[in-house]
C-alpha positions in Angstrom: 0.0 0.0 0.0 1.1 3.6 -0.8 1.2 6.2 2.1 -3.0 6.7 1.5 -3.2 3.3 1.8 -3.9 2.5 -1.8 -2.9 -0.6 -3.4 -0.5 -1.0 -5.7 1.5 -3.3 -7.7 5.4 -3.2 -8.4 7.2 -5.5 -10.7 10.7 -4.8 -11.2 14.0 -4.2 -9.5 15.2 -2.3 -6.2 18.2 -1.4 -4.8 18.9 0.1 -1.2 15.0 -0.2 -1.0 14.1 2.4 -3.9 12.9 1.0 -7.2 15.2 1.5 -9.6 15.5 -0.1 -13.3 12.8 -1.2 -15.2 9.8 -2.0 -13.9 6.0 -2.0 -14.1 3.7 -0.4 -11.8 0.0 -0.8 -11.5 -1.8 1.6 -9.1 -5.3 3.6 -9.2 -3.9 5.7 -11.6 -4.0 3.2 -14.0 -0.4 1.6 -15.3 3.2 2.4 -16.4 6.1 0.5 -18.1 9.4 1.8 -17.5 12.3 3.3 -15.6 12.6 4.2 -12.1 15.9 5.9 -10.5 16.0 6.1 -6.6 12.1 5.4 -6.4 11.0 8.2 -9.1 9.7 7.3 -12.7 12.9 8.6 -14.4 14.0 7.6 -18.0 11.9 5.7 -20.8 8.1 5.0 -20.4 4.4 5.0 -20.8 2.0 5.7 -18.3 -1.9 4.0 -19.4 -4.3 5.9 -17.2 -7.5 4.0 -16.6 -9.7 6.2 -18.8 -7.5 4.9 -21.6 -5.0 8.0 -22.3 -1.4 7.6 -22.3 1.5 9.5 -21.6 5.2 8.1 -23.4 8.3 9.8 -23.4 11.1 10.7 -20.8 10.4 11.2 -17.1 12.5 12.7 -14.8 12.2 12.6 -10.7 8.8 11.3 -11.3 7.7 14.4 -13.8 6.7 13.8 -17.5 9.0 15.9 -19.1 9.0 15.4 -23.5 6.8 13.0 -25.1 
C-alpha cells in the first residue's frame, strides 16, 4: 500500500529499498512501463491511465517531461 493506503503493484527491480530499473507499476492511476531511478519514474516509459489515455516519453524525478 502507498502512504494513503492505496494498493498498488510493483514489478521490477530495487536497490537500497528504492525502485530502480525497469519495472512496471500498476496503481489507481491506472499503469506504467518503464524506468525508475531512486524510487522516481525517471528515464523511458508510458504511463496508461485507466480512462484509456497515455502518456510516453522521458520522465525525470517522477515528472513527464518530452513526449
Amino acid at each position: 500500500m502507498d502512504e494513503q493506503g492505496r494498493r498498488f503493484v510493483y514489478k521490477g527491480a530495487v536497490r537500497r529499498g528504492q525502485n530502480t530499473g525497469f519495472a512496471v507499476l500498476e496503481d489507481y492511476k491506472g499503469c506504467y512501463r518503464g524506468y525508475f531511478l531512486d524510487g522516481y519514474r525517471h528515464g523511458h516509459g508510458c504511463q496508461v491511465y485507466k480512462d484509456g489515455t497515455r502518456q510516453e516519453g522521458m520522465w525525470k524525478c517522477g515528472v513527464f517531461v518530452q513526449a
